[in-house]
Each structure stands twice: as C-alpha cells, then as structure tokens.
C-alpha positions in Angstrom: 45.6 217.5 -35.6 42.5 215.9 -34.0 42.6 216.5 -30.4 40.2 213.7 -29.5 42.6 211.3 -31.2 45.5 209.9 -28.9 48.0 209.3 -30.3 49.3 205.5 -30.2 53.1 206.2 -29.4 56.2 203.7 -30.8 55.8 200.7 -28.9 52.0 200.6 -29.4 52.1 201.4 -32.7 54.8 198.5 -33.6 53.0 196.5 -31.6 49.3 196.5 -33.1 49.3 194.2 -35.5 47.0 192.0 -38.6 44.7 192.9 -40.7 41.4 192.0 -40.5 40.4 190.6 -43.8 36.4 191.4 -44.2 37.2 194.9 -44.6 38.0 196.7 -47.7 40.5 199.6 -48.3 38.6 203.0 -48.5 38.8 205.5 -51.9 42.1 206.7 -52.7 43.2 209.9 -51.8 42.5 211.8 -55.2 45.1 214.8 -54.1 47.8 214.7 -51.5 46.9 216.9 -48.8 49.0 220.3 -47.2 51.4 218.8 -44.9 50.9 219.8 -41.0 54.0 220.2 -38.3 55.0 216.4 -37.2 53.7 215.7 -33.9 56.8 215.5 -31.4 56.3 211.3 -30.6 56.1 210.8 -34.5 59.2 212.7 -34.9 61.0 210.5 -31.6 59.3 207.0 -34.0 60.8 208.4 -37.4 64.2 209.8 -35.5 64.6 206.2 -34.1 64.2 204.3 -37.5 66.3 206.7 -39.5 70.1 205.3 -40.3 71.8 205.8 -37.2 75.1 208.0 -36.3 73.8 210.5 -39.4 76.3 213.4 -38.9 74.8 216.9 -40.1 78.5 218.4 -41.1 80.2 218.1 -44.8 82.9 215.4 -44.1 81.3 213.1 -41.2 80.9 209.5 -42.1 77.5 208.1 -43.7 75.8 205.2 -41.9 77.9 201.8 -42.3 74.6 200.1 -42.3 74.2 198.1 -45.9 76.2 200.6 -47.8 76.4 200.7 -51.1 79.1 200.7 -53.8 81.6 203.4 -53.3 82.0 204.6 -56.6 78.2 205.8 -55.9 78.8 207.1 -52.7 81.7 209.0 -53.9 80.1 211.0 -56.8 76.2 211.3 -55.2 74.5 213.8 -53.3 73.2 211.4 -49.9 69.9 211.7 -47.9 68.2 209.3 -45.6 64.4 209.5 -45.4 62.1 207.9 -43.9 58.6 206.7 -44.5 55.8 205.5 -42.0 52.1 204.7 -43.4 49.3 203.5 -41.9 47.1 204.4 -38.3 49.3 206.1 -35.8 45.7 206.4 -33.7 43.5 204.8 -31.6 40.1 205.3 -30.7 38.2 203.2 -28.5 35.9 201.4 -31.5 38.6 201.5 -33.9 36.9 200.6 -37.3 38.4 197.4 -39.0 39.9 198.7 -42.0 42.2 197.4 -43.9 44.7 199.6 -46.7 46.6 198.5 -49.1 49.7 200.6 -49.6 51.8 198.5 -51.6 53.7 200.7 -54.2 57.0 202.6 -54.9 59.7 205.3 -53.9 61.3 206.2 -57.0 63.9 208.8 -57.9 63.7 210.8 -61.7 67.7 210.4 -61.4 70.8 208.8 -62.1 71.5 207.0 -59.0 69.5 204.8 -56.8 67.0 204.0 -53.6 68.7 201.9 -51.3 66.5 200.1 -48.6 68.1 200.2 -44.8 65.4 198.8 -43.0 61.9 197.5 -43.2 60.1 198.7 -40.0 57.3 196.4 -39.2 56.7 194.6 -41.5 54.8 191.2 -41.0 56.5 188.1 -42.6 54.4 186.9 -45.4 51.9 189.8 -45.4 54.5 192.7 -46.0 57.8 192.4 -48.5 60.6 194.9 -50.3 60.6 193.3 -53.7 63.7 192.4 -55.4 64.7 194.5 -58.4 67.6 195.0 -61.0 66.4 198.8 -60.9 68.5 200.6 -58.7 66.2 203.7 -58.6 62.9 202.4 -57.2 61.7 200.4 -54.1 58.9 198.8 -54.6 57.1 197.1 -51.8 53.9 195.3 -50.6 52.2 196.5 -47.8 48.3 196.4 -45.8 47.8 197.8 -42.4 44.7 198.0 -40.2 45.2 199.0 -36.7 49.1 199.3 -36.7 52.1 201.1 -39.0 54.7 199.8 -41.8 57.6 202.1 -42.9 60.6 201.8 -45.1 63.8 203.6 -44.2 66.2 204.3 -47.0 69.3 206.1 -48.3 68.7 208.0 -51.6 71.9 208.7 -53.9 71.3 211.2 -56.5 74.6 211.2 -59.0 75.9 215.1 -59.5 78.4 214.3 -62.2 75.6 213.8 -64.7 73.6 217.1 -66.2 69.9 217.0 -65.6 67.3 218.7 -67.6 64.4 218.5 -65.3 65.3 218.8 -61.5 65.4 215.6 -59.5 62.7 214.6 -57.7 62.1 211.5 -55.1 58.1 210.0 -55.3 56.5 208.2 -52.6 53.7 206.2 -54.4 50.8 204.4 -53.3 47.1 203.6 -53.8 46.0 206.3 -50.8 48.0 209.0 -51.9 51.4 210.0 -53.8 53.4 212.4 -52.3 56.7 214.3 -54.5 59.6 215.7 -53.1 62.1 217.9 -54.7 66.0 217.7 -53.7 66.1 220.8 -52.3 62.8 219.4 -49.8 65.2 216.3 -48.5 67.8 218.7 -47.2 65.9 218.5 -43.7 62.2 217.7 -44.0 59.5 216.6 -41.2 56.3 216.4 -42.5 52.7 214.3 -41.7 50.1 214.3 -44.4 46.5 212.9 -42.3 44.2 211.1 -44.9 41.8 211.1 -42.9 40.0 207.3 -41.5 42.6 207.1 -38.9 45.4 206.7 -41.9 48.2 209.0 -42.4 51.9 209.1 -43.3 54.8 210.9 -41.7 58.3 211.4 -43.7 61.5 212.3 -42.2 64.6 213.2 -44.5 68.2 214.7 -43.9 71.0 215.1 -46.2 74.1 213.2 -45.2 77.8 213.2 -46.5 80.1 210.3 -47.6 83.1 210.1 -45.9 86.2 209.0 -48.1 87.5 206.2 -45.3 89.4 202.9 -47.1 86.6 200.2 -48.5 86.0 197.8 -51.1 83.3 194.8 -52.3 83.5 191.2 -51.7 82.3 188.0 -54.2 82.6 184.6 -54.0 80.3 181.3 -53.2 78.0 180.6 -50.9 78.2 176.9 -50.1 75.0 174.5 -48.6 76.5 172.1 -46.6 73.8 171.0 -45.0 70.2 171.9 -46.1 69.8 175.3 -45.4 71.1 176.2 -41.9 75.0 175.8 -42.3 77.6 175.9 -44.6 80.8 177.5 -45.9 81.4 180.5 -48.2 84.8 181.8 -50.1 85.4 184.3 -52.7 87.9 187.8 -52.7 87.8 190.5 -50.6 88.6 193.2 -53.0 89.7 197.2 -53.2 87.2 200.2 -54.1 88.4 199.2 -58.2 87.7 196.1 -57.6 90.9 194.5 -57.5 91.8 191.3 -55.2 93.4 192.2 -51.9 92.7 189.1 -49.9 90.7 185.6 -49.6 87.6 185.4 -47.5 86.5 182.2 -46.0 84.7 181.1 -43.3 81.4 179.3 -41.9 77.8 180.0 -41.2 75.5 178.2 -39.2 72.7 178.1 -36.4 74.1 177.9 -32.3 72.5 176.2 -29.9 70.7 179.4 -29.4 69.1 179.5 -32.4 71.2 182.3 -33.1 72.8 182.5 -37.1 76.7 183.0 -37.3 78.9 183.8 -39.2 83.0 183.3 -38.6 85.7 183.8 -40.6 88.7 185.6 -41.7 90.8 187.2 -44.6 94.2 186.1 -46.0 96.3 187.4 -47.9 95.9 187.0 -52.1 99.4 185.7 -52.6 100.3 184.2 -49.2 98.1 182.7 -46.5 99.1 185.2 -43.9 95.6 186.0 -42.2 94.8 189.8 -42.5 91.2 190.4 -40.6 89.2 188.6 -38.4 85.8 188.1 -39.6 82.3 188.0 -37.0 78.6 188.3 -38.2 75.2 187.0 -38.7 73.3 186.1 -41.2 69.5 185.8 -41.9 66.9 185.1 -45.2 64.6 187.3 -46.4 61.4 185.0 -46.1 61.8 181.7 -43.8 58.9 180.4 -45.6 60.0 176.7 -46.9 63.3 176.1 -44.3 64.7 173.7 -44.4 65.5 174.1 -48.0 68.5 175.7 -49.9 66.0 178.0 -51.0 64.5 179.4 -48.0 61.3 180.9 -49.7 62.6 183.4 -52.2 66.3 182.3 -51.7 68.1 185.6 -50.9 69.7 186.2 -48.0 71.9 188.7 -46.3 74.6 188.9 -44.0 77.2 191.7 -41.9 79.2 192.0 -39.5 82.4 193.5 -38.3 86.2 192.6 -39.2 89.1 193.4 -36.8 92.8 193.4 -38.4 95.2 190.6 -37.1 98.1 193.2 -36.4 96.1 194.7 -33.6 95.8 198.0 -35.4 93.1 200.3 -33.7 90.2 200.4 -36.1 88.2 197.5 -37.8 85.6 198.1 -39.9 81.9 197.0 -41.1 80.8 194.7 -43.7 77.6 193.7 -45.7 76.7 191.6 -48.3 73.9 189.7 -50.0 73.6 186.2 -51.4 71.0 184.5 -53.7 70.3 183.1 -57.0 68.7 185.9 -58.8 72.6 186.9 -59.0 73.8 184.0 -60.9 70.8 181.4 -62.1 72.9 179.2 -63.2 74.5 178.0 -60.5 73.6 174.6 -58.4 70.8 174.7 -55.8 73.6 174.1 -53.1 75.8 176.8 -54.3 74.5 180.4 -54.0 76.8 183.7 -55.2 77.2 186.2 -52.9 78.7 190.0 -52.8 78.8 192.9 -50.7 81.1 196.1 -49.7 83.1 196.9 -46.2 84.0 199.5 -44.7 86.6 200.6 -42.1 85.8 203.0 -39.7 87.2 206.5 -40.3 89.7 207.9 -37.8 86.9 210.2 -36.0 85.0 206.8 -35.2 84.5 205.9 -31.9 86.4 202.6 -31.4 84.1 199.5 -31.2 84.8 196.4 -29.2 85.0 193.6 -30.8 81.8 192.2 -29.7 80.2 188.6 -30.6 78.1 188.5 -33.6 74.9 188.2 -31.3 75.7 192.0 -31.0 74.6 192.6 -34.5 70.8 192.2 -34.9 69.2 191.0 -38.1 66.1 192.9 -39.0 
C-alpha cells in the first residue's frame, strides 16, 4: 500500500458519488495483479456488506436474506463473497476519471450466482441485469471518485461429477480476477490497479441449515396504477405442493413507506395459518406511476408469524414481474419466491412492523 494515500473509510467512500463525464476510462489492466493483505477498514466495509448472521460451523443456518430454492441449497456447497470496485482513495486533486466496470461473476458449475445486495449503486447509472442464467451476474457499473460492489451467495452443486475443477470469475474491462473453490473457503484479498482504482473481495464458505421451508406463486394485482394493489397465489412445501393460500395487499402509507399485509389460510379450509408483514420496492422507479415501473420487476419480503402463537416465525422473499409470464395483462404481474422459518437455534424476533425491513 501507498502510504501517502488515505484511505477514504465506509461512509466516505459510499458517500462520494457521479461520474464526471469528460473523462475517459484508462487502459485495461492486461494481467491481474499479486493480491496484497486487505487493509483493516476495507475488511470492516466488505465485513459489513457481506450476508449477515454467516455462521462459520457445519450445521448453522445460512442467511434468510433472498434465499434461493431449497432443493439447491440442499445439495450445494455455499459461499458468500463479496466484491467492491472502484477508488477506495482520496488525494487532495483527485483526477476526474471515470471506469467502466460493467461485466460478470460467473461460476464453470452446475449451480448458480445469487445477488444479495447491490452496494452503491446509483439508480439509472448502475444496474444487476436480469437473466434466465442462473450461473452469472452480470452488471453495469462506472465509478469516478466513489465505490460500487455486488454481494452474493454462490451455490456450487456436489451431486454432479466435474471434469475440470470449479472456478468463480470476476470479470470486467480493468481486470479479471479467478478464484478456485478451495480459494472461497475464507479469502481477503485487494488487487491495486493502480490510478486510484482497485478491488477488494471477501468470501467464506457457509452451510445450509435443513429448517422447514417452501416457495410461493400466484398474481400480482394493479389496482391502482402502480403504487397499490392485491396479490394471491399458494404458499407451498419444499416439493412444491399447496399447503395454504396467500393473500393480502400492498400499497404506499402516508409515509411514503411500501407495505405489504397479509396472511395464509389453510388450502382446504379458511382457517388463517400465518400472519403475513413486509415491504415491497421496484427495481428502477424510472416511469412511476405506471404498472410497469421502468423495467417492471419488483421484489418483496418480509416476516410471517403463525396464528397459534407458536414461538418461531420465519422469513420470506419473492419477486414479481413480467419477464416471468409475458403473457399476462399489464395490470396483472406473476410473482414467486421461497420462506423460511427460523431454525430452533434462532434468536426469536419480535414481530416488528414492516418499516423494520429496509428495501435496498
């Protein structure tokens, strides 16, 4: 490390922000250099932004955050890394550079690259793009003075026989970086590219618990344009099979916050099994009000609390959009997701209003 650079710790760095458009993006990096040890307040910014409540034991619960399918979950080996690109430093005539890193983390594997969070992106400037392939993330990304990052779960199937060990590629314009498996059991690394830019990586291997879950599907209905509405569809076991009806509401409070409310019922009687609280959010704003909201996918979680008053509740996620079904109306959009209860070894969690639960 340069000792005459100081280092521009979290709240700076999230905080310095556009891109000055007259410059242009230096040479790529032609090799990816030697790693060197990750400065402590990089590691505090990556630690921070990595899935939270990762336990480092076989048999401790994987982050309930956006989780995906279990029957991945159940037969995958599980890491969570971490990615932040761009300047981490500030000098005091900090050159007005501007570097495009828009590109790809991609696994050679049966399996898949599942976003958890964005971390600072910039509406409109910075995007993950939506794909049907469940192994890379593509994004699009320019920083100047300030940082973007991606943090992810990575599931590599080990029921299936490889010929070539599995790797996980971080690829950009400045520089591609490749990690084996084996790497991602605990990694901290920060690769300077010199021009201020840099990127630091973070990765641990995490276990799936084996605690009762399932998906959801149904409709997600427009009632009026954009903002509020209905949805309703089954609330289904790990195979898939109908346990329960979901149905509820979402709209916008008079505090501009998004809710959802809404409960479960039973799939032959009406008898209400779990209370249902959340929030809800689009992807890109851009063109509200409009049932399409920009790119017209959404997301939405929350929490669900059984009506019997047993002890533990659990989480749920879920997506909804027209890429899923093109077909249907403009007003109508499908929707699915997974939940989750929380193990027995979970701390108990109140049950909270869904202003709690923070949309990225």
């Amino acid at each position: 490390m340069r000792n005459l650079l100081a280092l521009a710790v979290v709240g700076a760095a999230l905080m310095l922000g556009g891109c000055t458009e007259h410059a242009t993006t230096p040479e790529p990096t032609p090799v990816a250099p030697e790693p060197e040890p990750l400065p402590e307040e990089i590691g505090i910014l990556l630690d921070n932004q990595t899935p939270t409540d990762l336990q480092m034991a076989p048999g401790d619960a994987w982050p309930w955050d956006n989780p995906p399918p279990y029957e991945l979950t159940a037969n995958s080996d599980v890491y969570a890394v971490t990615f932040i690109w761009g300047s981490f430093f500030s000098s005091p005539t900090p050159p007005a550079i501007v570097t495009d890193w828009s590109g790809r983390i991609s696994i050679n594997a049966v399996g898949a690259v599942h976003v958890h969070r964005t971390i600072d992106f910039e509406p409109g400037e910075d995007s993950v793009l939506v794909s049907d392939v469940p192994t890379v993330a593509a994004f699009v990304s320019k920083t100047s003075l300030d940082i973007d990052g991606l943090s992810l779960m990575v599931f590599v199937r080990n029921d299936v026989q490889y010929f070539a060990a599995p790797w996980l590629t971080f690829e950009t314009p400045p520089v591609t970086l490749t990690f084996d498996m084996g790497e991602l059991e605990y990694l901290q690394a920060f690769y300077d590219l010199g021009d201020g830019r840099a990127v630091a990586v973070l990765a641990r291997r995490v276990w799936p618990d084996r605690c009762p879950g399932g998906f959801m599907e149904g409709r997600w209905i427009h009632e009026t344009i954009g903002q509020s509405g209905r949805f309703e569809g089954l609330w289904q076991d790990f195979k898939g099979q109908p346990i329960g009806i979901m149905t509820g509401t979402f709209f916008v409070d008079e505090n501009g916050e998004r809710i959802l409310d809404g409960w479960v019922s039973g799939y032959i009687t009406d008898q209400i099994i779990a209370w249902l609280k959340g929030t809800w959010w689009y992807d890109d704003p851009r063109l509200c009000p409009s049932p399409w909201c920009g790119t017209g996918h959404g997301w939405f979680r929350g929490r669900f609390d059984y009506a019997d008053g047993r002890s533990y509740g659990g989480r749920f996620v879920g997506e909804f959009g027209h890429f899923l079904n093109p077909a249907t109306d403009v007003a109508t959009l499908p929707y699915r997701g997974v939940w989750h209860e929380y193990c027995p070894f979970d701390e108990p969690v109140d049950n909270g209003s869904a202003n709690d639960i923070d949309a990225p």
